[in-house]
N, CA, C and O atoms as CSV, one atom per row, in Angstrom:
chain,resi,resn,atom,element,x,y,z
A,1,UNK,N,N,64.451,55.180,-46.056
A,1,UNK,CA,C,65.770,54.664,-45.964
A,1,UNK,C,C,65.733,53.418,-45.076
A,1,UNK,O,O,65.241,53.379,-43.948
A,2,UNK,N,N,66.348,52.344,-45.765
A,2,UNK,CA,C,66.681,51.004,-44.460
A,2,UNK,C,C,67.603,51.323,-44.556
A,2,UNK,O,O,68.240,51.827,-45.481
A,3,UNK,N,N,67.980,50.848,-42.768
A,3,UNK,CA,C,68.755,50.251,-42.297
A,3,UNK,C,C,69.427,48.688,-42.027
A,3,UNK,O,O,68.521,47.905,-42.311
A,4,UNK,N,N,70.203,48.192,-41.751
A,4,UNK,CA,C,70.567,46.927,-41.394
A,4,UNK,C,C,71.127,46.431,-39.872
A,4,UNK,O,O,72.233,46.752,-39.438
A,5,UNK,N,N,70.521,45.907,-39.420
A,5,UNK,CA,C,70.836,45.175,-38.114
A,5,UNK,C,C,72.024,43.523,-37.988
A,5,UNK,O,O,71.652,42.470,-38.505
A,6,UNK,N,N,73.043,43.608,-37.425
A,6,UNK,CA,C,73.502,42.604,-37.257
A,6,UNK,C,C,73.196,41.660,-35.803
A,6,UNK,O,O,73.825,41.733,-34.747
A,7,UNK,N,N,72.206,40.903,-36.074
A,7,UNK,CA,C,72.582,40.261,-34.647
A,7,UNK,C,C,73.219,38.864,-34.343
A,7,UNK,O,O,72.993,37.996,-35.186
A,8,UNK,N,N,73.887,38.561,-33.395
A,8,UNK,CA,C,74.074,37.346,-32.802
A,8,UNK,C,C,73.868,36.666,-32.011
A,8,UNK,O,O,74.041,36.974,-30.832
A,9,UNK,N,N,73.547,35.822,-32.294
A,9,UNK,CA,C,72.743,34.586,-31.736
A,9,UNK,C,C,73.539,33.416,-31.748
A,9,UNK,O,O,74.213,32.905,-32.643
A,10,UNK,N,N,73.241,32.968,-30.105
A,10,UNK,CA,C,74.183,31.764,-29.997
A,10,UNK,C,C,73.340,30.500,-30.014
A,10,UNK,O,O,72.354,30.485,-29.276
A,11,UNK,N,N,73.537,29.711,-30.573
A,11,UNK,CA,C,72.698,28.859,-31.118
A,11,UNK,C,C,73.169,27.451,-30.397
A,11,UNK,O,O,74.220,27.003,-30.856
A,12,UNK,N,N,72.750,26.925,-29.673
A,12,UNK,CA,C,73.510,25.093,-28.976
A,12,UNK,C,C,73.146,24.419,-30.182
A,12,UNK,O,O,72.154,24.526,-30.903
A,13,UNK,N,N,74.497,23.468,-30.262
A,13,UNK,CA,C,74.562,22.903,-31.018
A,13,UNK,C,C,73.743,21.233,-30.374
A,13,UNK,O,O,74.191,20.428,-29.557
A,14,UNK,N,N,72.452,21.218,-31.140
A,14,UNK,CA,C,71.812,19.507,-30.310
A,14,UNK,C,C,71.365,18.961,-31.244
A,14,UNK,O,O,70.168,18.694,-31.350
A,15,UNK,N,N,72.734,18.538,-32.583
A,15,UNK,CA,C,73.218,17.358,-33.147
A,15,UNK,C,C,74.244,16.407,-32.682
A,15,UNK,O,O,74.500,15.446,-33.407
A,16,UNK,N,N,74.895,16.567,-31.502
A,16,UNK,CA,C,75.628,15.873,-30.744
A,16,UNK,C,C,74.645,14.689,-30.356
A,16,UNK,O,O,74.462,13.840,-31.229
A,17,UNK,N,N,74.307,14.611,-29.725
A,17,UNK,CA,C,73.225,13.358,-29.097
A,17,UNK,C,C,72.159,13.593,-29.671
A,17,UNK,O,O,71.884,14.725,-30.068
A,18,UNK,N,N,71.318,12.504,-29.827
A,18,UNK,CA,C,69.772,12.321,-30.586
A,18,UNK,C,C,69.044,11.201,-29.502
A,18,UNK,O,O,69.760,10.489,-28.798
A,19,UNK,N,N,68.073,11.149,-29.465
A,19,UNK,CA,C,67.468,10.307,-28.877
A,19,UNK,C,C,65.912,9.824,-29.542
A,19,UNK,O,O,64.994,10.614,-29.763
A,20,UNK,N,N,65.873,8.425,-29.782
A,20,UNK,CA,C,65.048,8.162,-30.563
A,20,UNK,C,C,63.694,6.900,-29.326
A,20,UNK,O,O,64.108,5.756,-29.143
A,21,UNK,N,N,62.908,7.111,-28.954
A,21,UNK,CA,C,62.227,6.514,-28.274
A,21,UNK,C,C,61.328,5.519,-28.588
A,21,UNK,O,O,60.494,5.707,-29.473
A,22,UNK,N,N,61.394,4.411,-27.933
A,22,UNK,CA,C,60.890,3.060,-28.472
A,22,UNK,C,C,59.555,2.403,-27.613
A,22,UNK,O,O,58.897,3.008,-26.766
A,23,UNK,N,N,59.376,1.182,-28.014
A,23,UNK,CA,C,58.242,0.757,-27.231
A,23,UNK,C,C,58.565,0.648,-25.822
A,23,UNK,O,O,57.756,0.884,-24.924
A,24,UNK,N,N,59.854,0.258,-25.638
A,24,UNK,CA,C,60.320,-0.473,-24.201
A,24,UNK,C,C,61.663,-0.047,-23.896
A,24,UNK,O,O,62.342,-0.474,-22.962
A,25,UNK,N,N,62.064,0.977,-24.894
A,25,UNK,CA,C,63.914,1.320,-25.174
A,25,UNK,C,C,63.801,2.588,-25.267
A,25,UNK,O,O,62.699,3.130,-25.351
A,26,UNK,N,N,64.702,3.109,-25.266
A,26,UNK,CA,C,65.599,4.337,-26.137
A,26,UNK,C,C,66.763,4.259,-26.622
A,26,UNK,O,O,67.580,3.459,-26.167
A,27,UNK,N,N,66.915,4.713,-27.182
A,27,UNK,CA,C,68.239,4.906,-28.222
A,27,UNK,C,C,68.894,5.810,-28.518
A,27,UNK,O,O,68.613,6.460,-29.525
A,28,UNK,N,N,69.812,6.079,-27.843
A,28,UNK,CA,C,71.188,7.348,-27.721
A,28,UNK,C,C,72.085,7.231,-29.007
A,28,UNK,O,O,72.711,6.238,-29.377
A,29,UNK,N,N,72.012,8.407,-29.576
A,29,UNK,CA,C,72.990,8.375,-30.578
A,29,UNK,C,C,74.410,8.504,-29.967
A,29,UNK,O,O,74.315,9.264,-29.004
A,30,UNK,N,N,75.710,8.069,-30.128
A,30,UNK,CA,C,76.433,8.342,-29.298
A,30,UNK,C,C,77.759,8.420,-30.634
A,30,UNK,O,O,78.946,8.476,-30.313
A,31,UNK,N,N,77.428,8.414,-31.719
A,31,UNK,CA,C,78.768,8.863,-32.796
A,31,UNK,C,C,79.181,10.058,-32.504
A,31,UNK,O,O,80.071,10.427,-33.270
A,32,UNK,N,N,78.969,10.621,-31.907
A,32,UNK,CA,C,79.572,12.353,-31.417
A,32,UNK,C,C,80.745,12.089,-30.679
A,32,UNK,O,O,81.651,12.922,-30.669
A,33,UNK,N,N,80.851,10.817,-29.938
A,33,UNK,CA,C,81.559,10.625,-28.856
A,33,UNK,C,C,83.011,9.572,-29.148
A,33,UNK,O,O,83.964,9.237,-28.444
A,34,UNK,N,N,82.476,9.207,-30.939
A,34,UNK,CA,C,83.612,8.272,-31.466
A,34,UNK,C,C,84.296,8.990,-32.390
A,34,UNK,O,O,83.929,10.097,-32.784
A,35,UNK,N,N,85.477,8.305,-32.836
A,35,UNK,CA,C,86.565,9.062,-33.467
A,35,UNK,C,C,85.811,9.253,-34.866
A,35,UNK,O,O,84.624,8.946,-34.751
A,36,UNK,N,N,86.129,9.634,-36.035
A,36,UNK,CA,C,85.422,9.997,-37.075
A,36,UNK,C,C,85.540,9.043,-37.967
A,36,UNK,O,O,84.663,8.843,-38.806
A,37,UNK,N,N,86.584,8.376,-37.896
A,37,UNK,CA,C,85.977,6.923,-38.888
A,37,UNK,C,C,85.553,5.647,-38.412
A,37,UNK,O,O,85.409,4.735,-39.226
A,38,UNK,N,N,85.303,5.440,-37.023
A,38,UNK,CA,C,83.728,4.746,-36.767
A,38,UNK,C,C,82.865,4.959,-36.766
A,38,UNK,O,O,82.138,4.047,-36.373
A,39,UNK,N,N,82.131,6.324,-37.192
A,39,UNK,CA,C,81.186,6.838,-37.328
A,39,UNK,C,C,80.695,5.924,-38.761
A,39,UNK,O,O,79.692,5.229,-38.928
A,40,UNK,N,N,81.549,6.158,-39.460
A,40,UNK,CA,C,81.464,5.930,-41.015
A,40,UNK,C,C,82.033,4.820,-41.175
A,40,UNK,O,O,82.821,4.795,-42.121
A,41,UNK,N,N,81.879,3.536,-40.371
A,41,UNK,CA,C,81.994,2.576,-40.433
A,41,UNK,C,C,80.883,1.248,-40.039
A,41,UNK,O,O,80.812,0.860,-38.873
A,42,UNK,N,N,80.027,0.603,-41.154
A,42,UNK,CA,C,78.711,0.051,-41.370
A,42,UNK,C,C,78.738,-0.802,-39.872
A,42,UNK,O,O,77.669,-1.052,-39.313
A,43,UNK,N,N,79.927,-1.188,-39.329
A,43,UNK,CA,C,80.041,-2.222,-38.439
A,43,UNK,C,C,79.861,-1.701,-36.646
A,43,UNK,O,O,79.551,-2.264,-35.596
A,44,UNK,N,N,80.329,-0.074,-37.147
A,44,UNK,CA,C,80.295,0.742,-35.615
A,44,UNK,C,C,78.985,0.524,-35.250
A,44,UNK,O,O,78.186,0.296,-36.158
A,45,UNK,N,N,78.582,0.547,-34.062
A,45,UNK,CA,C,77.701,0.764,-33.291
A,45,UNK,C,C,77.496,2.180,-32.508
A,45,UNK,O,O,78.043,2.542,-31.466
A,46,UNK,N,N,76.840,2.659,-33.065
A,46,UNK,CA,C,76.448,4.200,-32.605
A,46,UNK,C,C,75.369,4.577,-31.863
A,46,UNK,O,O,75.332,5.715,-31.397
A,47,UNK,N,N,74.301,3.639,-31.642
A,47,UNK,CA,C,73.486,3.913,-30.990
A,47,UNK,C,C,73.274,2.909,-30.119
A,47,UNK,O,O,72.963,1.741,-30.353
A,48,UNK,N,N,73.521,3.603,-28.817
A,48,UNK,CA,C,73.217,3.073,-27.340
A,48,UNK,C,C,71.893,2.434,-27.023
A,48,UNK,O,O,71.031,3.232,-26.655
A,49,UNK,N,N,71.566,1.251,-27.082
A,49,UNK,CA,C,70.117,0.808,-26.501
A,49,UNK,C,C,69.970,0.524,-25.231
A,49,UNK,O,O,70.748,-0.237,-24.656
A,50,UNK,N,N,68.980,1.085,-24.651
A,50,UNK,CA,C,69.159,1.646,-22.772
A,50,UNK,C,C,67.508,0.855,-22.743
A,50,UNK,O,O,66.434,1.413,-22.965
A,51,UNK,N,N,67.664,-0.092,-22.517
A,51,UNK,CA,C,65.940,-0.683,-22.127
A,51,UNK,C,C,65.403,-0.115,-20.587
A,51,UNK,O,O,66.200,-0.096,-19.649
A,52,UNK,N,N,64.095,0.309,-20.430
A,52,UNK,CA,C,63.160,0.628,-19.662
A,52,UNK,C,C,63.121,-0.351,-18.585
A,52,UNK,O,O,62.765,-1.502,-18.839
A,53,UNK,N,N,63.521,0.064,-17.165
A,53,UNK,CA,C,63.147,-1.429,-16.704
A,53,UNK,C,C,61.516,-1.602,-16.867
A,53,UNK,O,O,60.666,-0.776,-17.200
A,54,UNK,N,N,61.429,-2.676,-16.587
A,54,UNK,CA,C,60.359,-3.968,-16.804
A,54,UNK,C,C,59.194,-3.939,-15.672
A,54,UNK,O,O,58.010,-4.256,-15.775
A,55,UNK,N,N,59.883,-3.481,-14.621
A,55,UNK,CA,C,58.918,-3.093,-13.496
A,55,UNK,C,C,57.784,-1.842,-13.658
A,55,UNK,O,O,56.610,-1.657,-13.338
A,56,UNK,N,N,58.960,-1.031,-14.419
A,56,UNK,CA,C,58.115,0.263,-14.516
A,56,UNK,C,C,56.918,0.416,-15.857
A,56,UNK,O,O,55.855,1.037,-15.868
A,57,UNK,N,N,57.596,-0.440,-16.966
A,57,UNK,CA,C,57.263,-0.899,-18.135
A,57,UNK,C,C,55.775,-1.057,-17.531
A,57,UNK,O,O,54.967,-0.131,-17.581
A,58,UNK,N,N,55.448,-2.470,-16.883
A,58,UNK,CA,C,55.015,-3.332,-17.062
A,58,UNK,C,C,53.036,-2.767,-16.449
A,58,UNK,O,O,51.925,-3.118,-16.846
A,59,UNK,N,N,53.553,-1.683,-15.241
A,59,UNK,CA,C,52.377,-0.777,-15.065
A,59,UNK,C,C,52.474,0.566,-15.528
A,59,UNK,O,O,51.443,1.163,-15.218
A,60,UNK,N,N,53.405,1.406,-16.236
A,60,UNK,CA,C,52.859,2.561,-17.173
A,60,UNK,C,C,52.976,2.888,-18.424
A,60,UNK,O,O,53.119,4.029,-18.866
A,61,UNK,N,N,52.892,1.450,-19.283
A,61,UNK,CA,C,53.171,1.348,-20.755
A,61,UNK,C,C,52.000,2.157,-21.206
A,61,UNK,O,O,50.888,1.944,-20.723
A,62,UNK,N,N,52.206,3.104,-22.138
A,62,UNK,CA,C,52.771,3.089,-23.296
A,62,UNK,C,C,53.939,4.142,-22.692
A,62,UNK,O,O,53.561,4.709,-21.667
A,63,UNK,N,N,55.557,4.573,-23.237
A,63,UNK,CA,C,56.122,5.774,-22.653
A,63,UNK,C,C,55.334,6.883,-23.649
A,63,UNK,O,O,54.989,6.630,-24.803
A,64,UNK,N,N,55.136,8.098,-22.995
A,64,UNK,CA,C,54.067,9.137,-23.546
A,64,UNK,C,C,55.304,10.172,-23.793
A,64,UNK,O,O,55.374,10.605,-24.943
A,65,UNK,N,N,56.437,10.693,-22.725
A,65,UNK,CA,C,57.782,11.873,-22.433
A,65,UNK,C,C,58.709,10.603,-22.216
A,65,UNK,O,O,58.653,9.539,-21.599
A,66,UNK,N,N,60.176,11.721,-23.597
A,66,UNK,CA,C,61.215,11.347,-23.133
A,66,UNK,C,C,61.912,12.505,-23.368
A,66,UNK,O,O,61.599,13.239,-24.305
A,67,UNK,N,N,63.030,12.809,-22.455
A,67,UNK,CA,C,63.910,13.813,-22.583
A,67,UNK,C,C,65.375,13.404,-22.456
A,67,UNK,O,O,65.719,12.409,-21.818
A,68,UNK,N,N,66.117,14.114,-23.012
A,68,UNK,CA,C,67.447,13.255,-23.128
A,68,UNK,C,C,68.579,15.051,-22.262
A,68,UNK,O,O,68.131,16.196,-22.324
A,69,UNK,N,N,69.496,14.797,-21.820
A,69,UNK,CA,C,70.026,15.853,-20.975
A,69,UNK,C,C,71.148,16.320,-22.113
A,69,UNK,O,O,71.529,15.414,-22.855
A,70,UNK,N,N,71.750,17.724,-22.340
A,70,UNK,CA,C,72.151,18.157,-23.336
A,70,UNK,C,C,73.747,17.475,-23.421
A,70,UNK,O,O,74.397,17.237,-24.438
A,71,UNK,N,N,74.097,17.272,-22.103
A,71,UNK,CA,C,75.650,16.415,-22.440
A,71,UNK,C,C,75.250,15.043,-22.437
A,71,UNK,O,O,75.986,14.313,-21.772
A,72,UNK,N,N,74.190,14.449,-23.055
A,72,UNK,CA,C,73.959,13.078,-23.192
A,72,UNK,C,C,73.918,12.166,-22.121
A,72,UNK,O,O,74.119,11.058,-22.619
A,73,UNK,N,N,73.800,12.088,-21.205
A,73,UNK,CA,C,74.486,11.482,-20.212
A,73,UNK,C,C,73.450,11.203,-19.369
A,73,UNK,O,O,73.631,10.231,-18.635
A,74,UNK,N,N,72.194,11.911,-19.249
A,74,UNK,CA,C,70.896,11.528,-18.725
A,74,UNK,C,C,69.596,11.432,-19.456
A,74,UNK,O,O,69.383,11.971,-20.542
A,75,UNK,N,N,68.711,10.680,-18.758
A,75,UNK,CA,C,67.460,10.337,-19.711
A,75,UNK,C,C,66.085,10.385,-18.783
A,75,UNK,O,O,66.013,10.082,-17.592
A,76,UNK,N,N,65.319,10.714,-19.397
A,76,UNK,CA,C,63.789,10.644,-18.338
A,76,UNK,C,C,62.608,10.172,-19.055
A,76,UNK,O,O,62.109,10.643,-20.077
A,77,UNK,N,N,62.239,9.165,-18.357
A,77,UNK,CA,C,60.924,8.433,-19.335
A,77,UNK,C,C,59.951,8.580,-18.481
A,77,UNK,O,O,60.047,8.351,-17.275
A,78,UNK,N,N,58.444,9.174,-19.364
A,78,UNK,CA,C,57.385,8.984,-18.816
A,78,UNK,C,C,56.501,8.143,-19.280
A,78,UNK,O,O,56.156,8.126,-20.461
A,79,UNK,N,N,55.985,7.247,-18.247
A,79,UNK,CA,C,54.712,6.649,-18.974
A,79,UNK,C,C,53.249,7.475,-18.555
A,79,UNK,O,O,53.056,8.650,-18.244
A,80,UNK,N,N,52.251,6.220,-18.708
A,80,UNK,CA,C,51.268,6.734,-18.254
A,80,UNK,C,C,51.336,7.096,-16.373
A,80,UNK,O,O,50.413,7.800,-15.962
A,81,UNK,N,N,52.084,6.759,-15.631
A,81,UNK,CA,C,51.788,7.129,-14.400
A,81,UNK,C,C,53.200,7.171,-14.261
A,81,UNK,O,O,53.887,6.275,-14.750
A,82,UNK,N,N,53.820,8.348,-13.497
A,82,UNK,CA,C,54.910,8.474,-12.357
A,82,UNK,C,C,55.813,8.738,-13.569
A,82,UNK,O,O,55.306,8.882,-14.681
A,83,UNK,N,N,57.392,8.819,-13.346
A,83,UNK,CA,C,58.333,8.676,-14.095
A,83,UNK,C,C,59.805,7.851,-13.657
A,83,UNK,O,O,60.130,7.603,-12.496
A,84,UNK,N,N,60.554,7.519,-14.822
A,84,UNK,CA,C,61.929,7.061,-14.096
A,84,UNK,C,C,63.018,8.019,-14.782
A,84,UNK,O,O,62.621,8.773,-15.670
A,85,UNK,N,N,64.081,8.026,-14.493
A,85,UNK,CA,C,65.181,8.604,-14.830
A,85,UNK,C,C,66.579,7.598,-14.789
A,85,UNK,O,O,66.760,6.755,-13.910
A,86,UNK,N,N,67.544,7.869,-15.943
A,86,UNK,CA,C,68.499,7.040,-16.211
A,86,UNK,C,C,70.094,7.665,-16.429
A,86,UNK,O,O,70.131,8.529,-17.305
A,87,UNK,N,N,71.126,7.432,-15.914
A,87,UNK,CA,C,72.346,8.096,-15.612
A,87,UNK,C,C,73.467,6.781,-16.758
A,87,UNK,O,O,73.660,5.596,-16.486
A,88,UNK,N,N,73.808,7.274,-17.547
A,88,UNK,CA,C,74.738,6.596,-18.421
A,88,UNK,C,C,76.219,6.390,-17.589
A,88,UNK,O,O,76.981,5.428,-17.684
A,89,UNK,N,N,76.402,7.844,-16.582
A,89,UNK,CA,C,77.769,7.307,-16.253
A,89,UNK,C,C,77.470,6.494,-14.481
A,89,UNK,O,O,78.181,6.762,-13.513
A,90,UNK,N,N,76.568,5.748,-14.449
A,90,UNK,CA,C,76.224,5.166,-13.658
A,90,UNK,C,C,75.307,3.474,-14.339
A,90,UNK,O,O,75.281,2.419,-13.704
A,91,UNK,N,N,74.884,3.621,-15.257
A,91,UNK,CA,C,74.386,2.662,-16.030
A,91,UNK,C,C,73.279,2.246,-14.946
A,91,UNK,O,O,72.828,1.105,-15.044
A,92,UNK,N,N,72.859,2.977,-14.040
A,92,UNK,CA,C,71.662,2.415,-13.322
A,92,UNK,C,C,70.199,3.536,-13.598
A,92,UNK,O,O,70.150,4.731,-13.887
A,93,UNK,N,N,69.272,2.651,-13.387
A,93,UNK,CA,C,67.651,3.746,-13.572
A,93,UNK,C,C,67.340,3.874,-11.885
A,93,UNK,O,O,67.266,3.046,-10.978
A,94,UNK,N,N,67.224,5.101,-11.950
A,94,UNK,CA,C,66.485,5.482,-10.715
A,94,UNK,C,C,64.271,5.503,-10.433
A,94,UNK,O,O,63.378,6.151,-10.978
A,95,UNK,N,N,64.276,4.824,-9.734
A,95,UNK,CA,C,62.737,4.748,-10.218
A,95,UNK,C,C,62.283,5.128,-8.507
A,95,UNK,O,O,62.997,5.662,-7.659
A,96,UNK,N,N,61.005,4.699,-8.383
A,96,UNK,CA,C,60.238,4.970,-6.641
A,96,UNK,C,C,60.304,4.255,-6.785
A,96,UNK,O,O,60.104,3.658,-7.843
A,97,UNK,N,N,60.915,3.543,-4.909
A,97,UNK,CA,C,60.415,2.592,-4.497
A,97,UNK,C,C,59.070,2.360,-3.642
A,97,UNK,O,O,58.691,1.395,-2.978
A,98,UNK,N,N,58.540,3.514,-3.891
A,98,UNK,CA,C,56.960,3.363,-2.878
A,98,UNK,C,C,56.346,3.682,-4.464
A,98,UNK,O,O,56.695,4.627,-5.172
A,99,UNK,N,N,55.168,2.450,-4.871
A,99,UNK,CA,C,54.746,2.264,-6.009
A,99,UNK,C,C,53.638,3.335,-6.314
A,99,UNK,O,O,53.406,3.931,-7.365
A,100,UNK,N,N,52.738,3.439,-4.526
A,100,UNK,CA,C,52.077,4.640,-4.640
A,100,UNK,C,C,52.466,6.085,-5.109
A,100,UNK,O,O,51.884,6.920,-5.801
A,101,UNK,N,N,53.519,6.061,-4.550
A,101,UNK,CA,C,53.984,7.545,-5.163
A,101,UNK,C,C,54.172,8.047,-6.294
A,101,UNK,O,O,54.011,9.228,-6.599
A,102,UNK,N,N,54.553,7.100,-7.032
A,102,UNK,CA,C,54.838,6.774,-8.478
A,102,UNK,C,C,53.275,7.063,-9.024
A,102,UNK,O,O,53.100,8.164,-9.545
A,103,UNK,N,N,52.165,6.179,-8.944
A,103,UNK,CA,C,51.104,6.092,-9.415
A,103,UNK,C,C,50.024,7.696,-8.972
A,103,UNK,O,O,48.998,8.200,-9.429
A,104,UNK,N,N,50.737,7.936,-8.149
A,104,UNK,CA,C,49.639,9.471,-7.840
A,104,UNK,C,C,50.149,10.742,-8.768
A,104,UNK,O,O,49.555,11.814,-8.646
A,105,UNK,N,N,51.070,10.641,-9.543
A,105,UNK,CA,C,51.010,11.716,-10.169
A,105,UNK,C,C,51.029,11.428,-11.944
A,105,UNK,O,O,51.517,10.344,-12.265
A,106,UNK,N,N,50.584,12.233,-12.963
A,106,UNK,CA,C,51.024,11.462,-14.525
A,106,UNK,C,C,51.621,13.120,-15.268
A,106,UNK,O,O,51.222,14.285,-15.289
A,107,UNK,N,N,52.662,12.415,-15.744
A,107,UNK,CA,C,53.520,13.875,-16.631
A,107,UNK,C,C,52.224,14.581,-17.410
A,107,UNK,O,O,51.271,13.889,-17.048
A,108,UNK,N,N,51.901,15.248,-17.983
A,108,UNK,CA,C,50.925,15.919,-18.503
A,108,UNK,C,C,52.038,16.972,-20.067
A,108,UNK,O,O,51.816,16.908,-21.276
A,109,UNK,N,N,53.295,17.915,-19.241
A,109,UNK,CA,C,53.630,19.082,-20.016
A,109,UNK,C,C,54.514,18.410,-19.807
A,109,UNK,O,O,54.798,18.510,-18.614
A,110,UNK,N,N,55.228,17.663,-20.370
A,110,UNK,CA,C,56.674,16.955,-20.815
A,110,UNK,C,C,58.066,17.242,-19.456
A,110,UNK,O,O,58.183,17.986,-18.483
A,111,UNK,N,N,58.645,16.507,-19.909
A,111,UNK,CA,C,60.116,16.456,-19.137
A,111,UNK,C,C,60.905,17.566,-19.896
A,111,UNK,O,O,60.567,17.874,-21.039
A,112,UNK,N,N,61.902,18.139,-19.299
A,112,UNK,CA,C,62.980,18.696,-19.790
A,112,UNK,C,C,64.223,19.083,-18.342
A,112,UNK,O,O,63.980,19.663,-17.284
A,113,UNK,N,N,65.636,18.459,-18.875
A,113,UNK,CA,C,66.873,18.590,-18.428
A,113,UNK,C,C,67.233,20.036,-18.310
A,113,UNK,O,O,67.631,20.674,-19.284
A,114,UNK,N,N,67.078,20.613,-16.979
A,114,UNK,CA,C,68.329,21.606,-17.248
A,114,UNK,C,C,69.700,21.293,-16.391
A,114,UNK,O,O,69.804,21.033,-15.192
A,115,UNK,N,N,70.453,21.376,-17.139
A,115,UNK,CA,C,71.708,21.023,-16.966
A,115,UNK,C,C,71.618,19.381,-15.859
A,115,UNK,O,O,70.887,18.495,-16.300
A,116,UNK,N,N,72.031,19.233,-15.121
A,116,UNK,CA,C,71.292,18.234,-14.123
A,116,UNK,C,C,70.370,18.205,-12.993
A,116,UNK,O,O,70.449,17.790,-11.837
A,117,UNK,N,N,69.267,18.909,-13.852
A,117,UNK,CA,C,68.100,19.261,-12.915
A,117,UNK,C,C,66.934,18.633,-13.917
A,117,UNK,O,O,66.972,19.110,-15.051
A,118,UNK,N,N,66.023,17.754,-13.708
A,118,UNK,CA,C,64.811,17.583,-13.806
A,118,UNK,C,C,63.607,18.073,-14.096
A,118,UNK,O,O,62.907,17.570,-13.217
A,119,UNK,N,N,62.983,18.665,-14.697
A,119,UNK,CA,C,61.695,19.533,-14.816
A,119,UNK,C,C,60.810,18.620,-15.206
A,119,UNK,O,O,61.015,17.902,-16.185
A,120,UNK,N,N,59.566,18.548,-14.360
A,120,UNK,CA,C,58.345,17.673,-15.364
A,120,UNK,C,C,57.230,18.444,-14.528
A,120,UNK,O,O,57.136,18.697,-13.327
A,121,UNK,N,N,56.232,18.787,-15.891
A,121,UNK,CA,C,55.204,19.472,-15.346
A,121,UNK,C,C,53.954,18.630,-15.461
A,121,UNK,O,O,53.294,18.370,-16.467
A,122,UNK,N,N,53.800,18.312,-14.373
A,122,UNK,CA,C,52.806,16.930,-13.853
A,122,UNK,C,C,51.334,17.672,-13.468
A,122,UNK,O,O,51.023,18.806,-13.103
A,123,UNK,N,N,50.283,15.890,-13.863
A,123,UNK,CA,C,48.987,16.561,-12.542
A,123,UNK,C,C,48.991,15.586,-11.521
A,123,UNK,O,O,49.469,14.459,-11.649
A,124,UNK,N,N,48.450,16.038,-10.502
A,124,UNK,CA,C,47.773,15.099,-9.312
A,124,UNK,C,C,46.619,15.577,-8.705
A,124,UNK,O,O,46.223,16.742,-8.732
A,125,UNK,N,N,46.081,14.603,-8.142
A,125,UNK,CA,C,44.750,14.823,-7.532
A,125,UNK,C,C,44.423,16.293,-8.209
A,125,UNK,O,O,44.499,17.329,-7.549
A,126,UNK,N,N,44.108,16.270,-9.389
A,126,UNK,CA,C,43.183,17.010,-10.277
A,126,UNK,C,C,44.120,18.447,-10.331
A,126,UNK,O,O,43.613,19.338,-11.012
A,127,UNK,N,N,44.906,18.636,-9.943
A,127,UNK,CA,C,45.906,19.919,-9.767
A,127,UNK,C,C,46.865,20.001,-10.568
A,127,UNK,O,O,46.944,18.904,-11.122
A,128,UNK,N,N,47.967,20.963,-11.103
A,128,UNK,CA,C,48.570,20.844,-11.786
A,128,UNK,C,C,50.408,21.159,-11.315
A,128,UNK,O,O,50.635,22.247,-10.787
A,129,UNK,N,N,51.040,20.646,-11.431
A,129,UNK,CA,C,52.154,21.051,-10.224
A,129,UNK,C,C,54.019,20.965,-11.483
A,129,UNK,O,O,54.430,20.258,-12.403
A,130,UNK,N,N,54.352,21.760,-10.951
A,130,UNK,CA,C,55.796,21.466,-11.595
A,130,UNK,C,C,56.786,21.149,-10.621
A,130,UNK,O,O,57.128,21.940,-9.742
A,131,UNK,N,N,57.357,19.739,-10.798
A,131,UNK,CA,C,58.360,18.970,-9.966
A,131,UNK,C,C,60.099,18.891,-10.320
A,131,UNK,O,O,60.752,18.791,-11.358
A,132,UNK,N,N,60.299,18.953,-9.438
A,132,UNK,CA,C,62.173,19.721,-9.819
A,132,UNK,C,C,62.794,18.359,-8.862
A,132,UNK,O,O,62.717,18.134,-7.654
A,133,UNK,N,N,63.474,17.538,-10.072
A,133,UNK,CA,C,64.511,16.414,-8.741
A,133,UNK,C,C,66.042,16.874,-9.684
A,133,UNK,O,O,66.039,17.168,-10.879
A,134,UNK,N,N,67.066,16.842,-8.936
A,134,UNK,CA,C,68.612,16.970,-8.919
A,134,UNK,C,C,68.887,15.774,-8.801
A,134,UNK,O,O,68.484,15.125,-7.835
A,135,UNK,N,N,69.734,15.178,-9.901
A,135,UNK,CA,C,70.258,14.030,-10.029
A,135,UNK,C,C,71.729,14.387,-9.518
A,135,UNK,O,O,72.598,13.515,-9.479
């Protein structure tokens, strides 16, 4: 004899924001956030282009991690060394200002947002470490 099981499962919905990662950019989908016929309008602009600063660019190109935060609103790029992070309702990137610090550690196990908390599971000096910053 079967039986039948009902279960429920709550599922987040993460077609709201998209994030598409570039050589030197990212790109926020942000039609979630417009009325429904600029979406569907050839002329709207729906996707946010948020360039990398240039400083950070310029010593850890190629970006390897990007993570985008589930209410859209934050971003975290890794390159080859250190990382930066980016606040939409601030329109500024937060980066190190001590260059060493930046350069002693490299993302390894990706970035991920929880809620406005930071996760990147990094190495340094040959070790492997998971780093937590609060934006």
């Amino acid at each position: 004899m079967f039986t039948t099981a009902t279960a429920h499962v709550y599922v987040q919905d993460n077609t709201q924001y998209a994030l598409l990662q570039m050589d030197d950019r990212v790109l926020v989908y942000r039609g979630a956030d417009q009325p429904d016929m600029s979406v569907i309008n050839p002329e709207a602009d729906v996707w946010q282009h948020i360039k990398v600063p240039q400083n950070y660019m310029s010593a850890n190109w190629p970006i390897r991690y990007s993570s985008l935060s589930a209410d859209g609103r934050l971003i975290a790029i890794a390159g080859r060394r250190g990382l930066v992070h980016y606040s939409s309702t601030s329109g500024r990137w937060k980066i190190f200002t001590d260059e060493r610090q930046e350069q002693a550690f490299t993302v390894k196990g990706g970035l991920l947002w929880f809620h406005h908390v930071l996760i990147a599971a990094v190495e340094v000096a040959g070790g492997h470490q998971v780093r937590i910053r609060s934006d």
